[in-house]
LUMMARKE-382981 format. One line per 10 residues: number of its first residue (from 1); their letters; for each residue x, y, z of N, C-alpha, C. Coordinates in pm, whole numbers. Example, Ala and Ser with C-alpha at 12.3 -4.5 7.8 and 13.67 -1.06 7.14 Angstrom:
<kedos>
1> AS> 1319/-569/780/1230/-450/780/1320/-330/780; 1285/-225/708/1367/-106/714/1290/3/787
</kedos>
This chain:
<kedos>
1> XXXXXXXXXX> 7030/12110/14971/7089/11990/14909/7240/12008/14900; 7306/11919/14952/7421/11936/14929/7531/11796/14832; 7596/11783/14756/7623/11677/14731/7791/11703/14681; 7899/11601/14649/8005/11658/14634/8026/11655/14473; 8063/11730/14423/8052/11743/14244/8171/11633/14175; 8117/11621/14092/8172/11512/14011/8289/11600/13934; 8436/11552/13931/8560/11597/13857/8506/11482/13716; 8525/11591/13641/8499/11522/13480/8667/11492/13391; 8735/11578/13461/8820/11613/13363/8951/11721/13388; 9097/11720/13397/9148/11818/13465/9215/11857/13334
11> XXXXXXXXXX> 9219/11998/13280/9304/11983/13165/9381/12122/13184; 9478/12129/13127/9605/12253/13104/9602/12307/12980; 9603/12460/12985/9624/12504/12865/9774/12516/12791; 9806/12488/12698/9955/12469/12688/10038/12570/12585; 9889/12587/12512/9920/12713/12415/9913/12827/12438; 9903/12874/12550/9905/13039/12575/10002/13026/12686; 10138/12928/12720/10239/12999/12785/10241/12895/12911; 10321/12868/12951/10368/12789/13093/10212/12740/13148; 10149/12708/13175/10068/12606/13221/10036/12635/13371; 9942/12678/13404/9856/12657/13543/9783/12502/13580
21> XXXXXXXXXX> 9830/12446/13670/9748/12320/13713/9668/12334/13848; 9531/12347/13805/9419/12352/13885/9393/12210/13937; 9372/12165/14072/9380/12006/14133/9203/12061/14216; 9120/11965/14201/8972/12017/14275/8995/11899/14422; 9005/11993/14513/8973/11927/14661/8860/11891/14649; 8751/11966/14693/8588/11927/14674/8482/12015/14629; 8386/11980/14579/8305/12133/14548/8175/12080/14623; 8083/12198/14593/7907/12128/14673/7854/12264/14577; 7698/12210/14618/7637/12301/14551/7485/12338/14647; 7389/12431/14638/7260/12380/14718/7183/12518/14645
31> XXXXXXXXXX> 7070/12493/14737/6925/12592/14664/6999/12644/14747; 6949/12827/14677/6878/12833/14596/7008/12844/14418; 7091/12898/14438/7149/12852/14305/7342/12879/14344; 7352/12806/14467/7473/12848/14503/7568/12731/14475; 7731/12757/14430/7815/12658/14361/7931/12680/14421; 7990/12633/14487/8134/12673/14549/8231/12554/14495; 8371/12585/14468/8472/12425/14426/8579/12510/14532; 8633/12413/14583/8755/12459/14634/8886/12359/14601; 8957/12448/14518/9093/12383/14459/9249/12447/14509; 9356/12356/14471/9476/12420/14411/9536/12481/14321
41> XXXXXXXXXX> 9642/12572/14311/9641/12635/14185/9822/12641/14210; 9838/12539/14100/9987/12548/14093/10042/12548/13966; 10203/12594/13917/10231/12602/13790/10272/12491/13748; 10341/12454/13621/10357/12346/13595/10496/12286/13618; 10565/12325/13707/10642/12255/13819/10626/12242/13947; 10489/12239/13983/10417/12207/14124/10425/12295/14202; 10501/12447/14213/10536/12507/14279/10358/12619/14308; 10323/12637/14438/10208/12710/14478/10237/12881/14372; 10073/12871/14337/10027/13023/14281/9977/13076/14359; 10021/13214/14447/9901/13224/14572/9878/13365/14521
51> XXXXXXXXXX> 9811/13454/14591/9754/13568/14535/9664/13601/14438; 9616/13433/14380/9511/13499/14285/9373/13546/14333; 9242/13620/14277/9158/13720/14281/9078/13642/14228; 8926/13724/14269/8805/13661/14146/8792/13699/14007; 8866/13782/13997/8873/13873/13848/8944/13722/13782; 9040/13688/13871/9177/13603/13784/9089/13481/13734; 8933/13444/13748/8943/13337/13743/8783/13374/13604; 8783/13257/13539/8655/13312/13456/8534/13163/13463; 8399/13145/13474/8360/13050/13452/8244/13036/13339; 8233/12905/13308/8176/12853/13181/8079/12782/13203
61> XXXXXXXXXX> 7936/12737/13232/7873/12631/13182/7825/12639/13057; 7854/12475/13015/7821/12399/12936/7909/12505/12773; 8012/12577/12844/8079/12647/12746/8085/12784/12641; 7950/12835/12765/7929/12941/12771/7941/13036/12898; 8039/13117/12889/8115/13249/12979/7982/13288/13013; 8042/13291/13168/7882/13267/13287/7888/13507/13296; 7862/13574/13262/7890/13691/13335/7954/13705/13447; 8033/13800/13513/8090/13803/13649/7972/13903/13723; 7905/13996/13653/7822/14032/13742/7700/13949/13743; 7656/13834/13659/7532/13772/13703/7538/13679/13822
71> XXXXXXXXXX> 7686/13572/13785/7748/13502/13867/7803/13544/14027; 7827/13693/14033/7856/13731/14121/7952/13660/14201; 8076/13615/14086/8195/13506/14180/8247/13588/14314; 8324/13537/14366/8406/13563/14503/8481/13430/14545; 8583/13550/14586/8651/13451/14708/8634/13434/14782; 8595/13320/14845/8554/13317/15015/8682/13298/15099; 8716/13318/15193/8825/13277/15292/8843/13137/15287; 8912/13073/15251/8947/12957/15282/8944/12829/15429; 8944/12939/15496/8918/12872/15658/8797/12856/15691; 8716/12903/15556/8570/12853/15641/8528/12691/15582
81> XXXXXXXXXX> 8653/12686/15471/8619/12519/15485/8660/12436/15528; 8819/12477/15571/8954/12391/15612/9035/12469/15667; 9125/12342/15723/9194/12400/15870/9364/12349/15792; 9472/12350/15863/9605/12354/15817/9649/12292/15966; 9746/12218/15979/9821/12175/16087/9957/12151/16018; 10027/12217/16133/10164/12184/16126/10220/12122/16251; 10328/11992/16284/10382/11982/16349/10517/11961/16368; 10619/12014/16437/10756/12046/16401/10780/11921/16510; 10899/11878/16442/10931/11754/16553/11100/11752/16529; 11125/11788/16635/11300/11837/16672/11345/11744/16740
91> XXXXXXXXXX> 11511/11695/16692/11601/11608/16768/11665/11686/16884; 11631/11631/16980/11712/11689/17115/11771/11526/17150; 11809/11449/17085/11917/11344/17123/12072/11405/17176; 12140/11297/17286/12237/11385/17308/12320/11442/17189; 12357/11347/17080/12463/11453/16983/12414/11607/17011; 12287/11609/16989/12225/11789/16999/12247/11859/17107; 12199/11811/17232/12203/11879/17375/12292/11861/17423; 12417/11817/17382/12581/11836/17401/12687/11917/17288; 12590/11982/17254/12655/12056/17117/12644/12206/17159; 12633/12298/17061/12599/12442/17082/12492/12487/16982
101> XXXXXXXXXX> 12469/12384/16947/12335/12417/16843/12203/12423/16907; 12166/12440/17033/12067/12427/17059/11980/12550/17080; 12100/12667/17116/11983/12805/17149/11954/12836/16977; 12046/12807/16854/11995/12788/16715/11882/12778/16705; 11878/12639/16763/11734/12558/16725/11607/12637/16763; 11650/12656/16910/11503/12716/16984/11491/12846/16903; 11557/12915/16875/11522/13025/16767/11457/13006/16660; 11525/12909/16608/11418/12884/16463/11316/12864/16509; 11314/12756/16621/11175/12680/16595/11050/12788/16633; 11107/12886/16747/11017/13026/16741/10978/13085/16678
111> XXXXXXXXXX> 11068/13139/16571/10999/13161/16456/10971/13129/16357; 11012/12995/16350/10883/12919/16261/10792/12914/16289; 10721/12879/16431/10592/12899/16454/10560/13024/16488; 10605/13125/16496/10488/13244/16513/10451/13312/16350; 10590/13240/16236/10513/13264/16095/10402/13160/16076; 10456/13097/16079/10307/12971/16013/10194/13014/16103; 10196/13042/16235/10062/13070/16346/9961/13183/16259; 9986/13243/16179/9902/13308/16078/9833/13260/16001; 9821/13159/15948/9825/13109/15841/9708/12867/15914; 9780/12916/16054/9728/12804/16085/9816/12739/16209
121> XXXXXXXXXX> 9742/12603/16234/9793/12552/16435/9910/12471/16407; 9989/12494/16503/10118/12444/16523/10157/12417/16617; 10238/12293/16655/10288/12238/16772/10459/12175/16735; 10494/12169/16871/10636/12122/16878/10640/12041/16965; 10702/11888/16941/10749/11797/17001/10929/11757/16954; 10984/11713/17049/11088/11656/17052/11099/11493/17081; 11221/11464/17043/11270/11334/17034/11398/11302/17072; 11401/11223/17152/11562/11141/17187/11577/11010/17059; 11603/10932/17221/11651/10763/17203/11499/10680/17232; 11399/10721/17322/11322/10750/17398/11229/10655/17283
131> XXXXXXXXXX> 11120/10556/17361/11028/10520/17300/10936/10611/17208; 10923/10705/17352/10818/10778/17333/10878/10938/17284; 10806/11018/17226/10825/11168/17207/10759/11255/17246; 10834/11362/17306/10802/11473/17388/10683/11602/17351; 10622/11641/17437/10571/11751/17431/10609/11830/17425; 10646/11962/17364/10656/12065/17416/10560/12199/17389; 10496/12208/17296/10423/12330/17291/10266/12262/17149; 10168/12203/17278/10073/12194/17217/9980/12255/17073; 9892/12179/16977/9807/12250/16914/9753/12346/16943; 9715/12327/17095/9576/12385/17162/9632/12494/17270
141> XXXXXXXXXX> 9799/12477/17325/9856/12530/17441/9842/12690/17373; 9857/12773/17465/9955/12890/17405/10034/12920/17334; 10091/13001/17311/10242/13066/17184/10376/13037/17338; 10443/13055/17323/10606/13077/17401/10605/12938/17551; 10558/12798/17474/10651/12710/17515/10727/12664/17458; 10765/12704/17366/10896/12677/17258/11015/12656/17335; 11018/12781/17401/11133/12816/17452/11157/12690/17567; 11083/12607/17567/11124/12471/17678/11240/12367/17627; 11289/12405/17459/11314/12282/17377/11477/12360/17457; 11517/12465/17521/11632/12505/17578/11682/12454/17687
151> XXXXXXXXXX> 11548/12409/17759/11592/12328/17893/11563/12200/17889; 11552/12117/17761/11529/12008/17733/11616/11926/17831; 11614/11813/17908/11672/11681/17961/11666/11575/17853; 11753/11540/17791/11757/11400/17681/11766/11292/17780; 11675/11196/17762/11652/11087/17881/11738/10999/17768; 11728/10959/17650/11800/10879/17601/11915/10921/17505; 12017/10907/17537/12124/10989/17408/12088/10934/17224; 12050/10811/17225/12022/10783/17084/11964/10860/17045; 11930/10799/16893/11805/10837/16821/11734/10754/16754; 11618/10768/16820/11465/10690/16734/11414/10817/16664
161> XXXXXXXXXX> 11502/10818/16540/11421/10888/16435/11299/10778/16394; 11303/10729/16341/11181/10647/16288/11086/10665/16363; 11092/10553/16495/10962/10579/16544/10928/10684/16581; 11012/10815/16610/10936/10968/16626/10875/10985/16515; 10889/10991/16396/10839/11014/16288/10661/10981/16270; 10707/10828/16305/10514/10745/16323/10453/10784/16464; 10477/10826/16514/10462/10863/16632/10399/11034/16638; 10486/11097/16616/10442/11226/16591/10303/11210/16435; 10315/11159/16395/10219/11108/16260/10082/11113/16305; 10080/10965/16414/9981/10951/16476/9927/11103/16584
171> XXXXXXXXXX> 10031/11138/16645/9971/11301/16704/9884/11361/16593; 9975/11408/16460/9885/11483/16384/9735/11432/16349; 9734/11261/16316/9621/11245/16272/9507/11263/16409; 9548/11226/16530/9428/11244/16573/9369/11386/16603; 9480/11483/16586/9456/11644/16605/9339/11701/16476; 9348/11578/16374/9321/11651/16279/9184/11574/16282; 9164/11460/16375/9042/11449/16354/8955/11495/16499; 8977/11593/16549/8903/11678/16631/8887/11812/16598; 8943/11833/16467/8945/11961/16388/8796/12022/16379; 8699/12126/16306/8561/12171/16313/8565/12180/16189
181> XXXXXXXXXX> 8639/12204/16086/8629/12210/15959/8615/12105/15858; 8548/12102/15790/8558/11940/15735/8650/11919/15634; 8728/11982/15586/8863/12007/15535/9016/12010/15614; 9028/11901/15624/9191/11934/15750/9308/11884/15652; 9438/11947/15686/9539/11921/15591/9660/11913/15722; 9740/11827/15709/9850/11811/15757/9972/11792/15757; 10100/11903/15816/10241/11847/15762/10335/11837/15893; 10449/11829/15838/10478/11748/15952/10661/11788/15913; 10709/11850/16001/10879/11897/15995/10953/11813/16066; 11073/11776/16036/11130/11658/16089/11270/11794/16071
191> XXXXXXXXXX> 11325/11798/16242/11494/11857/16240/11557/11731/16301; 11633/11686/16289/11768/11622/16278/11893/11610/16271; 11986/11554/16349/12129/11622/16342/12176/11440/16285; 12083/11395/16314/12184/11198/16253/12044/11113/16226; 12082/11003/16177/12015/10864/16132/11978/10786/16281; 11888/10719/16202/11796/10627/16317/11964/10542/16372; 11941/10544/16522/12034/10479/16599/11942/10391/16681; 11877/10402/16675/11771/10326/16797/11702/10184/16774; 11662/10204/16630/11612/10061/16573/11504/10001/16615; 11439/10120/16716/11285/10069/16766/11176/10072/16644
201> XXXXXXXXXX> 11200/10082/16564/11106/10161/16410/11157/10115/16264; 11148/10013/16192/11215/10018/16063/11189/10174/15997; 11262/10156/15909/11277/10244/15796/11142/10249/15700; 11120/10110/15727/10951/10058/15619/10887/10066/15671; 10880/10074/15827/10776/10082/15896/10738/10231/15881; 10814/10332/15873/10835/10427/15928/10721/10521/15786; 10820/10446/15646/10736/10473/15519/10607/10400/15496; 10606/10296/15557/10455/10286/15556/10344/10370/15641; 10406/10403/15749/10295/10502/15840/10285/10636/15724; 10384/10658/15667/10366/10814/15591/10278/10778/15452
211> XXXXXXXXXX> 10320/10711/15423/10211/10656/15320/10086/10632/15328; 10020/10608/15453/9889/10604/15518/9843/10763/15574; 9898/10806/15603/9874/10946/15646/9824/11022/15544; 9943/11015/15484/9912/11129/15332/9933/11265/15340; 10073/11274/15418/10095/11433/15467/10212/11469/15388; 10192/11617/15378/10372/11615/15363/10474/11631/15440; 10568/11600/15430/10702/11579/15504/10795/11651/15482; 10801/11757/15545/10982/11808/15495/11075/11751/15638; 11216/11808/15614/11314/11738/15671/11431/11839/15720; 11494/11844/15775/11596/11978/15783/11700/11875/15829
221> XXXXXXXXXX> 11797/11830/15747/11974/11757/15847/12043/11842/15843; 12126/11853/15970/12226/11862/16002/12346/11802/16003; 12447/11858/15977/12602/11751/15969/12628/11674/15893; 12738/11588/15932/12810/11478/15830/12695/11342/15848; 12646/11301/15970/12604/11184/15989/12501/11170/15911; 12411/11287/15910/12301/11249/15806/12299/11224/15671; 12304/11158/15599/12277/11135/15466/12149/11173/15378; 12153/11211/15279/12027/11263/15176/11937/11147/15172; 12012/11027/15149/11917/10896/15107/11771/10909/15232; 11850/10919/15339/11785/10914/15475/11654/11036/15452
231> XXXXXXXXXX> 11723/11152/15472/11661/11277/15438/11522/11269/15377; 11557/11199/15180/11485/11184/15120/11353/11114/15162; 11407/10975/15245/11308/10938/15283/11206/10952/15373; 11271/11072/15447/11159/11135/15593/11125/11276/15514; 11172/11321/15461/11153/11450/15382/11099/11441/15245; 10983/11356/15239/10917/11312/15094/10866/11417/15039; 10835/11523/15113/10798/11678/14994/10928/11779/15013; 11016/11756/15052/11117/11827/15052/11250/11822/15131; 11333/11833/15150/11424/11819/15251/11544/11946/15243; 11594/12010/15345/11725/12093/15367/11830/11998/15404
241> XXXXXXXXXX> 11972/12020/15376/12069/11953/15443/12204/12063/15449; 12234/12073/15569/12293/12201/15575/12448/12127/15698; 12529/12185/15632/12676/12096/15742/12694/12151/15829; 12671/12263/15903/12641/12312/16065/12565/12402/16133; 12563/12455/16206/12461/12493/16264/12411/12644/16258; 12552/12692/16187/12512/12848/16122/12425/12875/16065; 12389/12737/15961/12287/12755/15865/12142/12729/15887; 12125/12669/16044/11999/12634/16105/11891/12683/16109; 11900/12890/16085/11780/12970/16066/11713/12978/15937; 11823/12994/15847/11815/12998/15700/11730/12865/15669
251> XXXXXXXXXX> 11763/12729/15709/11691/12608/15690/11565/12615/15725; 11527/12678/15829/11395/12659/15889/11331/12755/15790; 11389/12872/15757/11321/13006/15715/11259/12860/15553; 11375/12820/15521/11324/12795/15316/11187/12660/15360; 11203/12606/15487/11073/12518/15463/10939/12607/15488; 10962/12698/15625/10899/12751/15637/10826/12863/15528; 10906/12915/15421/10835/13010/15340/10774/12863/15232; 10806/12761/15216/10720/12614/15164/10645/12604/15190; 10563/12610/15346/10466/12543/15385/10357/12648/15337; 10418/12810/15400/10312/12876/15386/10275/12921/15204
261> XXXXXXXXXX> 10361/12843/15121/10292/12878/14976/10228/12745/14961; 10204/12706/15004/10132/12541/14964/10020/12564/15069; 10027/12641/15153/9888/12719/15222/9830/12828/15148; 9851/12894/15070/9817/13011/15010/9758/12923/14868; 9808/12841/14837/9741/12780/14660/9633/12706/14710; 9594/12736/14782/9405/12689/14809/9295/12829/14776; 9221/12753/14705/9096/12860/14669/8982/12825/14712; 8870/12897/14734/8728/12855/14738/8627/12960/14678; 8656/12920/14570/8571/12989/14418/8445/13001/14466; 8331/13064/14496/8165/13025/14519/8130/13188/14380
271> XXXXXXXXXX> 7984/13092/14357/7910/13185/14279/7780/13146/14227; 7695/13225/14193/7558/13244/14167/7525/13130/14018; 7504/13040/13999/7467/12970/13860/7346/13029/13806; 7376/13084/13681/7241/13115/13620/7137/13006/13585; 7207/12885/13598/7067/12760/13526/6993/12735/13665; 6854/12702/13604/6756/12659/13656/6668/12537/13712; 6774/12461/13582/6685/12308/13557/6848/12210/13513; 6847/12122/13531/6946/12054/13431/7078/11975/13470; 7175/11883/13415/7242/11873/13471/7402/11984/13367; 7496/12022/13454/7563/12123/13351/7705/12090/13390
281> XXXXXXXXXX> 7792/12132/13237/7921/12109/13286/8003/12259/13322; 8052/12271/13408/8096/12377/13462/8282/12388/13430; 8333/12465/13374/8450/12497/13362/8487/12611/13381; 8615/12607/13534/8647/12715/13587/8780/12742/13562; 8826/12863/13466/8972/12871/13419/9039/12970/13505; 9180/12982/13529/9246/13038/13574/9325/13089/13462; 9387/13251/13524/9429/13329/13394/9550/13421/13491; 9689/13386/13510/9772/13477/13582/9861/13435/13488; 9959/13586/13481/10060/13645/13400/10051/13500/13301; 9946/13542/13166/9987/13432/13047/9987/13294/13072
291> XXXXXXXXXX> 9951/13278/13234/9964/13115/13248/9824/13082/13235; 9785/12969/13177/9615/12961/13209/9654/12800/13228; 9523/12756/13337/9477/12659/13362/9316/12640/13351; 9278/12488/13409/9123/12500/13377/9121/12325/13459; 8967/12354/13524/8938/12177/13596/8759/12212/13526; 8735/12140/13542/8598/12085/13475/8560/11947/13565; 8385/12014/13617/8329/11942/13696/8180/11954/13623; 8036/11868/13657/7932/11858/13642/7842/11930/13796; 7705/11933/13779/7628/11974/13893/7526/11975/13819; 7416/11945/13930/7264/11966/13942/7165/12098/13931
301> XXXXXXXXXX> 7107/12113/13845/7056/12271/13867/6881/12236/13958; 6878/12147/13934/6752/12089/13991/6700/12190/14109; 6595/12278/14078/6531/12340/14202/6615/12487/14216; 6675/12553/14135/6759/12616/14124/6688/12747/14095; 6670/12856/14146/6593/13005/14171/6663/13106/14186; 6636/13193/14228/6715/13383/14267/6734/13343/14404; 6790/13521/14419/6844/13525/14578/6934/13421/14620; 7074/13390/14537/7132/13334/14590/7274/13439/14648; 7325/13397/14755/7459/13492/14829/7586/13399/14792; 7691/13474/14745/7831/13397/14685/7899/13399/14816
311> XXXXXXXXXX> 7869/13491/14923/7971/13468/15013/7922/13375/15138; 7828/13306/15144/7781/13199/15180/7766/13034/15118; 7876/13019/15133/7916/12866/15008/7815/12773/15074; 7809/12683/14985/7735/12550/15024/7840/12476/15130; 7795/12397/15215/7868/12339/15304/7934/12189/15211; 8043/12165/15281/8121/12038/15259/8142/11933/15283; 8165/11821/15274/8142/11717/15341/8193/11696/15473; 8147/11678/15537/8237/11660/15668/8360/11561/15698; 8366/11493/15617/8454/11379/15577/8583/11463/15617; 8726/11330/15619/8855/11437/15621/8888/11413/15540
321> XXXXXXXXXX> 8943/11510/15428/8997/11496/15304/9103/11509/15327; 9265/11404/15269/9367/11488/15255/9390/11466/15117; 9468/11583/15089/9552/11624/14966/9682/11530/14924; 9654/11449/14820/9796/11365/14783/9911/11455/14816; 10004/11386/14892/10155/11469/14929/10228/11532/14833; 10274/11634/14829/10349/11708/14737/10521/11597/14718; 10579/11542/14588/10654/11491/14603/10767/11624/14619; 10892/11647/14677/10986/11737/14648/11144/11655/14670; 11213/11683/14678/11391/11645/14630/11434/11772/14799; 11552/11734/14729/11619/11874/14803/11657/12018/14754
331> XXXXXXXXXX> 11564/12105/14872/11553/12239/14823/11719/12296/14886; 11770/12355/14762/11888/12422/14736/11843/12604/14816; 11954/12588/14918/11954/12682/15036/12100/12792/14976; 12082/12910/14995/12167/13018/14992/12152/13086/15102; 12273/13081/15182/12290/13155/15348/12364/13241/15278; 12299/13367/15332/12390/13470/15316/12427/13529/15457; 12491/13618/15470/12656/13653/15547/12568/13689/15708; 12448/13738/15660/12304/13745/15770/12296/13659/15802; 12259/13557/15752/12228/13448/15828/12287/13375/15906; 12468/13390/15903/12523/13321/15981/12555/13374/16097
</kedos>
């Protein structure tokens, strides 16, 4: 039996110290007495908690502390429920590929993806003036076509930021719906050296496709031409804005160490329920350095026996879930003397 558990209730503890906020993606449950939730775990300025343990976490039905050795909690790997996509989408308009910022770029963008490639699939496309936006290093391709964004040809000198934006959007969503996991999450990097010149794409158009998606967005500008307003609005979980091109590694590095903590604050709690019969309320608290949090859900004990395994979760819906977008501002960058 599998079914998806009912969220009763999300609450914060406020009296024992800064506040953990637990967010429940989905939970399931099945015979013979197995319970898995898989959530977020962030503090109370949204920022990812990653590294927590099964020790860190304690659970309750109906408000009684379940044992850890009856319950036999665990962490399961996270990838056995959900998948992560990233797609980086770089301006190679001429301002760029007539500049000297470009072997910059191809550097970052290298190693941005061989960090995130740990952690989950990544691709790189580019953008001109150009209706359309470029390939360069598939979900599915190999590692080291990056290095193509060096011999890029800009067919159009403008820039259709916008419609790259909905455009690359639509790439992610359909990547994510050929995914195997029934959990897929998607974000989406926008580099930039200027503002929409092209005008093939409103600005509303552009926020309405992101608003349908439901991804997050960071943003990296370059130079004088770009403006924050702009930024803000393609960079809705975050944005860099940096005035030349020294600072281009350092930019990639602060989204990039972003993405992968907002990959790390996913959990998938599973464990043994001692009830048998009934319907029960389940409360699972989180307990790191003095911060505590807590989400509270219901479940079925109906048919519920021994011999159950924690490291075999109940399966998930197959549905695609995404995660409401992280809102963010602009993240404040320090280049040091390395970096330039």
């Amino acid at each position: 039996m599998q079914r998806t558990l009912f969220v009763s209730a999300l609450l914060l503890c406020v009296a024992c110290g800064p506040a953990l906020r637990l967010t429940l993606v989905q939970s399931a449950y099945k015979r013979p007495s197995n319970v898995a939730v898989f959530f977020t775990v962030d503090d109370r300025n949204g920022d990812p908690v990653p590294g927590l343990q099964a020790a860190d976490f304690r659970i309750y039905e109906d408000g009684q502390l379940v044992s850890v050795d009856e319950a036999q909690q665990t962490i399961v790997n996270p990838e056995v429920a959900a998948e992560h996509y990233t797609l980086l989408l770089v301006d190679m308009s001429g301002s760029v590929t007539a500049s000297d910022q470009v072997p910059a770029i191809v550097e970052a963008a290298q190693n941005f993806a061989s960090q995130l490639e740990g952690y989950q699939k990544v691709a790189v496309y580019a953008f001109d003036g150009s209706a359309e936006i470029f390939s360069i290093q598939g979900f599915r391709d190999s590692a080291g076509g990056i290095a193509r964004l060096g011999s890029f040809r800009t067919r159009d000198p403008s820039t259709n930021l916008y419609g790259a934006v909905v455009q690359a959007s639509e790439v992610l969503s359909r990547e994510l719906e050929r995914a195997n996991a029934p959990l897929r999450f998607g974000t989406l990097v926008v580099f930039t050296d200027g503002t929409d010149r092209a005008a093939r794409v409103s600005a509303q158009e552009m926020r309405q496709a992101l608003d349908g998606a439901g991804y997050d967005v960071f943003a990296i500008g370059v130079g004088n031409e770009i403006d924050e307003r702009t930024l803000d609005q393609v960079g809705r979980s975050g944005f860099v804005k940096i005035e030349d091109s020294a600072a281009i590694a350092a930019a990639f590095e602060a989204i990039t160490q972003r993405i992968i903590g907002y990959t790390q604050r996913f959990y998938l709690l599973s464990y043994c329920s001692p009830a048998r019969a009934g319907t029960h309320r389940v409360t699972i608290e989180a307990v790191s350095e003095g911060r505590t949090g807590r989400l509270d859900y219901e479940f079925d004990a109906t048919g519920f026996g021994p011999n159950c395994n924690p490291s075999q979760p109940p399966p998930f819906d197959t549905r695609r879930f995404q995660a409401p977008p992280t809102r963010g501002g602009r993240i404040e960058l320090r280049v040091s003397a390395s970096s330039r």
